[in-house]
Z-matrix of the N, CA and C atoms (Angstrom, degrees):
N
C 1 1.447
C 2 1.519 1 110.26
N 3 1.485 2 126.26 1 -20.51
C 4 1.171 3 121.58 2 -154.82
C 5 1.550 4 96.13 3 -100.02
N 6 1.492 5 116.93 4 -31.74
C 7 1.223 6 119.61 5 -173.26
C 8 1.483 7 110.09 6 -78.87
N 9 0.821 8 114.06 7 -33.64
C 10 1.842 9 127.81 8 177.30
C 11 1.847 10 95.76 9 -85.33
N 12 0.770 11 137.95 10 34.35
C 13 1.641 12 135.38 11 168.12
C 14 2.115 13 75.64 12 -143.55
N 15 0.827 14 153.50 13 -83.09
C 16 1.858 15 154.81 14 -166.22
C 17 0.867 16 101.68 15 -17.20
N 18 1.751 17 104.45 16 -58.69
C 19 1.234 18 111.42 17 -165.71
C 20 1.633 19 129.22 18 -92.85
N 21 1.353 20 102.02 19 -12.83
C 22 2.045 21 116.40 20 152.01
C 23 1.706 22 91.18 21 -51.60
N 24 1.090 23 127.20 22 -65.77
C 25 1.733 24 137.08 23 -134.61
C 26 1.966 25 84.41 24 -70.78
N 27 1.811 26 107.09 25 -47.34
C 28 1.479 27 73.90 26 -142.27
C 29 1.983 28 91.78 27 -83.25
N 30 1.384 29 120.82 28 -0.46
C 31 1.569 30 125.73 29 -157.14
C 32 1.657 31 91.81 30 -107.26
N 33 1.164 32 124.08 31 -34.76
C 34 1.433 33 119.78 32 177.72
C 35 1.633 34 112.79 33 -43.95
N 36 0.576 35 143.65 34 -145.17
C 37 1.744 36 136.32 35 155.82
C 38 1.966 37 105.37 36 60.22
N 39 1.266 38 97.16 37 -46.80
C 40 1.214 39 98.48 38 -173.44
C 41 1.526 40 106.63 39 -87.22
N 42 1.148 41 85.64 40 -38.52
C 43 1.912 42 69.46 41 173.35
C 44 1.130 43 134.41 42 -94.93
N 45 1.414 44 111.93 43 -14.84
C 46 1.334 45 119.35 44 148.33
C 47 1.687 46 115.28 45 -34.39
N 48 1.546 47 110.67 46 -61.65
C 49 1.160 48 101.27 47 -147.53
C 50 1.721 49 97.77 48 -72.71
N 51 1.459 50 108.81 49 -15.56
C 52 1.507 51 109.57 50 -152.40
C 53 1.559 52 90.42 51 -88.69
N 54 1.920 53 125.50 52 -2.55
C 55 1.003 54 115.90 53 162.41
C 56 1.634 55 140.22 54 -88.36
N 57 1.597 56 94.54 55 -16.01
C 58 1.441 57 105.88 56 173.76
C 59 1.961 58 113.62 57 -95.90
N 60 1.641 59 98.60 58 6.40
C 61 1.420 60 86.62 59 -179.54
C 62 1.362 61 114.57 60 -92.91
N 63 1.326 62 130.03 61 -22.45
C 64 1.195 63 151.30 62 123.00
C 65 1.914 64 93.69 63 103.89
N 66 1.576 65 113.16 64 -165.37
C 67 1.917 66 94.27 65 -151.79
C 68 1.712 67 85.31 66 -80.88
N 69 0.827 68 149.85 67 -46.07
C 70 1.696 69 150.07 68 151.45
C 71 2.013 70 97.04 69 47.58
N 72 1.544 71 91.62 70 -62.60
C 73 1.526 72 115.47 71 170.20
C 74 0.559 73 152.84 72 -89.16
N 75 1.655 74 112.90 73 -0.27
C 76 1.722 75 153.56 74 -174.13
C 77 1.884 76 97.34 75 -83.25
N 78 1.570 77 88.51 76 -60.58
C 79 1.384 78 85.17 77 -163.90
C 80 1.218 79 127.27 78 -120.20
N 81 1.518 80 111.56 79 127.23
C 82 1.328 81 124.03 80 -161.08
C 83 1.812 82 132.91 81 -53.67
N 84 1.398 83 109.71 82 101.96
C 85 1.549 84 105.97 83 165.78
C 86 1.444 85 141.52 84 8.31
N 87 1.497 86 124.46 85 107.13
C 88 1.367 87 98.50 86 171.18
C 89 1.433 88 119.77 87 -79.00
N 90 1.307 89 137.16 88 150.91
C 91 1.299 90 136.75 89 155.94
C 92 1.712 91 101.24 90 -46.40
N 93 1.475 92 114.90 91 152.24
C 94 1.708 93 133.15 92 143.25
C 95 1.051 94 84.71 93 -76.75
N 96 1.647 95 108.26 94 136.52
C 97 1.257 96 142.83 95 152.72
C 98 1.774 97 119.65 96 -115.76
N 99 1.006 98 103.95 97 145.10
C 100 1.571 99 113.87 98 170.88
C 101 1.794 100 119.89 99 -87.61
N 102 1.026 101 101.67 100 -11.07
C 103 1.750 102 115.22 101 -165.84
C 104 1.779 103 86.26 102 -95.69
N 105 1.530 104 126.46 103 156.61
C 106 1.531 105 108.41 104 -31.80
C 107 1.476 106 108.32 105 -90.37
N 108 1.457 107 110.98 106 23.67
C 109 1.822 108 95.17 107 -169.40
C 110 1.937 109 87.15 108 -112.15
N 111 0.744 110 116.95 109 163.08
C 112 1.507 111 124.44 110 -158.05
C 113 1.634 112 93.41 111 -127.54
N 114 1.781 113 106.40 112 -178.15
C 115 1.723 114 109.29 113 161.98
C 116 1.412 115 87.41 114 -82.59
N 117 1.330 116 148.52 115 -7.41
C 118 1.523 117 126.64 116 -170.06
C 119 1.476 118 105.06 117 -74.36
N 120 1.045 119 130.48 118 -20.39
C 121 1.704 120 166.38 119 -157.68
C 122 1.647 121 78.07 120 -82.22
N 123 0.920 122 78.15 121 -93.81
C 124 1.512 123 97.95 122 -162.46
C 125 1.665 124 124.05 123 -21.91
N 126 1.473 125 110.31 124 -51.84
C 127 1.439 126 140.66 125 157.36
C 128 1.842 127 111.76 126 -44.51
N 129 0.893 128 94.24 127 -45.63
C 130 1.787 129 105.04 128 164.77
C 131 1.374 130 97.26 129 -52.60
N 132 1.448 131 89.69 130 -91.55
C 133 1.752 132 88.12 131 -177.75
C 134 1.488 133 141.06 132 -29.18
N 135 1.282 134 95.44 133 -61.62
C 136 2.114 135 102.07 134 171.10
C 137 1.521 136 86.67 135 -40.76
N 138 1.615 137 112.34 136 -90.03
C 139 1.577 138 107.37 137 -157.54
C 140 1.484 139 122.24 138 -32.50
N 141 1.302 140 105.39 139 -41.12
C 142 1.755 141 98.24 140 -166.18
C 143 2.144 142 97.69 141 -75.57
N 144 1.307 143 109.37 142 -48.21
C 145 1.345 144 101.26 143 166.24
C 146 2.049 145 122.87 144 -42.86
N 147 1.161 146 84.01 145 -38.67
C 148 1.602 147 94.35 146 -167.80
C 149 1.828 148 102.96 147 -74.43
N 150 1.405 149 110.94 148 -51.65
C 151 1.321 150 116.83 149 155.14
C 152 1.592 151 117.14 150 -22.15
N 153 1.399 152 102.68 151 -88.08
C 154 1.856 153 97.47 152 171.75
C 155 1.267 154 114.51 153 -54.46
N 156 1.240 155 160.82 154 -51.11
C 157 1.039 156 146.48 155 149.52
C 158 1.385 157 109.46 156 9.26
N 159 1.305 158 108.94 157 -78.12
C 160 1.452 159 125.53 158 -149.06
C 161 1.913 160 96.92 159 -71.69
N 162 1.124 161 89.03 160 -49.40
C 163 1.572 162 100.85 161 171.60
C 164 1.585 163 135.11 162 -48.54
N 165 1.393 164 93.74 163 -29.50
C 166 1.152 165 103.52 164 165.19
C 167 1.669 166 131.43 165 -96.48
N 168 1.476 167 100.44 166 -17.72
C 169 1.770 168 103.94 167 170.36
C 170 1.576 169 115.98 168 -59.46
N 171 1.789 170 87.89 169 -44.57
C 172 1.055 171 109.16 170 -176.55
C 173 1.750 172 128.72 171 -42.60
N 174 1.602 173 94.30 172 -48.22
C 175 1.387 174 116.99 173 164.13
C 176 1.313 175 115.54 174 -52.86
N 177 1.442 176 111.51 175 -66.65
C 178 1.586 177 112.44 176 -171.43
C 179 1.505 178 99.72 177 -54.73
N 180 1.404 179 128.95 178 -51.35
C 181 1.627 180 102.55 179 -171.13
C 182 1.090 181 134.47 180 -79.37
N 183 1.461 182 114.03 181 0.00
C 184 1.215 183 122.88 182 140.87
C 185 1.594 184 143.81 183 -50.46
N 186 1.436 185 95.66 184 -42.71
C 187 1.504 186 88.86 185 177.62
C 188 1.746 187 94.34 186 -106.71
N 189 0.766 188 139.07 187 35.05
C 190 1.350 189 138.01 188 165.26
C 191 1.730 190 107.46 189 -111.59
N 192 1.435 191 100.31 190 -41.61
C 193 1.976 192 92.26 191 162.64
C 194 1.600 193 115.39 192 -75.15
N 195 1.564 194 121.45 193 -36.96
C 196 1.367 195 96.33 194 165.68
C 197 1.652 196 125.71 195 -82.38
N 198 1.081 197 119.23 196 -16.52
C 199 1.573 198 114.55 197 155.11
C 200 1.683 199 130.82 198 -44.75
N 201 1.299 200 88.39 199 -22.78
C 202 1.877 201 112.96 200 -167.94
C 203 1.519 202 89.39 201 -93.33
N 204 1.051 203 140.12 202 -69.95
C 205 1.836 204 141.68 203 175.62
C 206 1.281 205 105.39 204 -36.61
N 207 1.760 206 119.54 205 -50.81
C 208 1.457 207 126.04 206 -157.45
C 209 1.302 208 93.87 207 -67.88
N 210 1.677 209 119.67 208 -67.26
C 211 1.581 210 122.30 209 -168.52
C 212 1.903 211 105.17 210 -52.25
N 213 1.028 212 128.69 211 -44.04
C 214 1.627 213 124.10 212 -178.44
C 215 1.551 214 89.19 213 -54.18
N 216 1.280 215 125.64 214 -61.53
C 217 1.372 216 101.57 215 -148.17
C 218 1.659 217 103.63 216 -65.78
N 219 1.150 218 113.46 217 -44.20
C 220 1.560 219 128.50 218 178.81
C 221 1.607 220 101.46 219 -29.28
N 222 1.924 221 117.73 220 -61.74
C 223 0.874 222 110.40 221 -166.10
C 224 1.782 223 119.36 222 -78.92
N 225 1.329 224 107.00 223 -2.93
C 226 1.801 225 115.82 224 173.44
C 227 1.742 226 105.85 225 -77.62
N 228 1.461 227 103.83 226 -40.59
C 229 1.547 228 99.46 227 166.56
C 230 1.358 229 132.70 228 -63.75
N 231 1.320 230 106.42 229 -24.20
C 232 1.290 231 106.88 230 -177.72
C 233 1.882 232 116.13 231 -98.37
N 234 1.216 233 95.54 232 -2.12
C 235 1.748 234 107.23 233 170.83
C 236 1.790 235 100.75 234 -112.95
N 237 1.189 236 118.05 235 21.16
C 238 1.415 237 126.45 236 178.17
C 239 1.467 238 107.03 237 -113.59
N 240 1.218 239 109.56 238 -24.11
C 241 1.606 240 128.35 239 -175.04
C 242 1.983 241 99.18 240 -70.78
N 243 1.358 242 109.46 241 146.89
C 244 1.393 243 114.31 242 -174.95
C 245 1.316 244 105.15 243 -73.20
N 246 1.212 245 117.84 244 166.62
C 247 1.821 246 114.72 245 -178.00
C 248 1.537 247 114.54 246 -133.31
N 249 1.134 248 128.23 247 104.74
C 250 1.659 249 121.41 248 175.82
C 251 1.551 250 110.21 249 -92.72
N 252 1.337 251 89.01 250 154.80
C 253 1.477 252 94.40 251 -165.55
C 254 1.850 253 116.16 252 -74.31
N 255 0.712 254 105.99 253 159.17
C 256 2.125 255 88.94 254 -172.84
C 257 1.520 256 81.33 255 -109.70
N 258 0.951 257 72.04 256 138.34
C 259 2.176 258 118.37 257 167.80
C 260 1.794 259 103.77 258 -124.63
N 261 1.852 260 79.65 259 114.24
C 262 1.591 261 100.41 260 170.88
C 263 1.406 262 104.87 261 -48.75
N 264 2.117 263 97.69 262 166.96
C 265 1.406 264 99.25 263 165.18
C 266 1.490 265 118.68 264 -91.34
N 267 1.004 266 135.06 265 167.57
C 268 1.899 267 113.61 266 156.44
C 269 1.161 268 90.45 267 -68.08
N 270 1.686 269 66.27 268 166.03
C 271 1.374 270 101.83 269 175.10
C 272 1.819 271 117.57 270 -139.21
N 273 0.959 272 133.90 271 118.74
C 274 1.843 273 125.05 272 18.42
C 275 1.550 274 115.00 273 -77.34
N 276 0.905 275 102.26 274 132.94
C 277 1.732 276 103.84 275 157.15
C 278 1.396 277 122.92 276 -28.63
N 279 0.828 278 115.81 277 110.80
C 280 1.967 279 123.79 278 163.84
C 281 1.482 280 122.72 279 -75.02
N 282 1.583 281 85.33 280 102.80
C 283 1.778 282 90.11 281 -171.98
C 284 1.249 283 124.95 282 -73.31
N 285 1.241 284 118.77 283 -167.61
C 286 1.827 285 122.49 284 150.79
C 287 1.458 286 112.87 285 -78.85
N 288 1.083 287 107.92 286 -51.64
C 289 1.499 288 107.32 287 -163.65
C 290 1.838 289 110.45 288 -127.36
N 291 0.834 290 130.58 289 151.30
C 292 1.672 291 137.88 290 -177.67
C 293 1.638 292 99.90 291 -103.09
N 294 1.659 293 80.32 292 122.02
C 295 1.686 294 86.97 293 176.84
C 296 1.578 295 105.69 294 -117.17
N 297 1.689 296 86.82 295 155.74
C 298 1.536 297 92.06 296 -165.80
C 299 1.616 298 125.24 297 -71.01
């Protein structure tokens, strides 16, 4: 009992610590590398991203200014249209037949 309590006291510590350091420290780092995609890579990318970007604002305000013309005119036609006055229905309704 005494040797198995010595030997908790003097190994405890160590494994503790070697349990909260976890594989983090086990296993070794890769370097950043530049090989094989380069900043020339990179420059591709922005532009062609940046490209659609642009391509696409472009789009939306396009069809959002002619959507904006289309709906005005839509709504001049439809206040251009003649207007009768509505006349309720009675009420009650007059059926065909009387149900029981």
């Amino acid at each position: 009992m005494f040797s198995c309590r010595a030997a908790w006291q003097r190994c405890g510590p160590l494994v503790r610590r070697a349990a909260f350091r976890g594989p983090k420290d086990v296993v070794q780092r890769r370097q950043m590398s530049t090989v094989p995609g380069g900043s020339g890579e990179n420059i591709v990318y922005a532009l062609l991203c940046g490209g659609a970007f642009a391509g696409s604002l472009a789009y939306v305000y396009n069809t959002l200014s002619t959507d904006h013309t289309r709906y005005n005119d839509r709504v001049e036609q439809i206040q251009a249209r003649p207007k009768t006055d509505w006349v309720p229905k009675p009420w009650p309704p007059k059926s065909q037949g009387e149900f029981c």
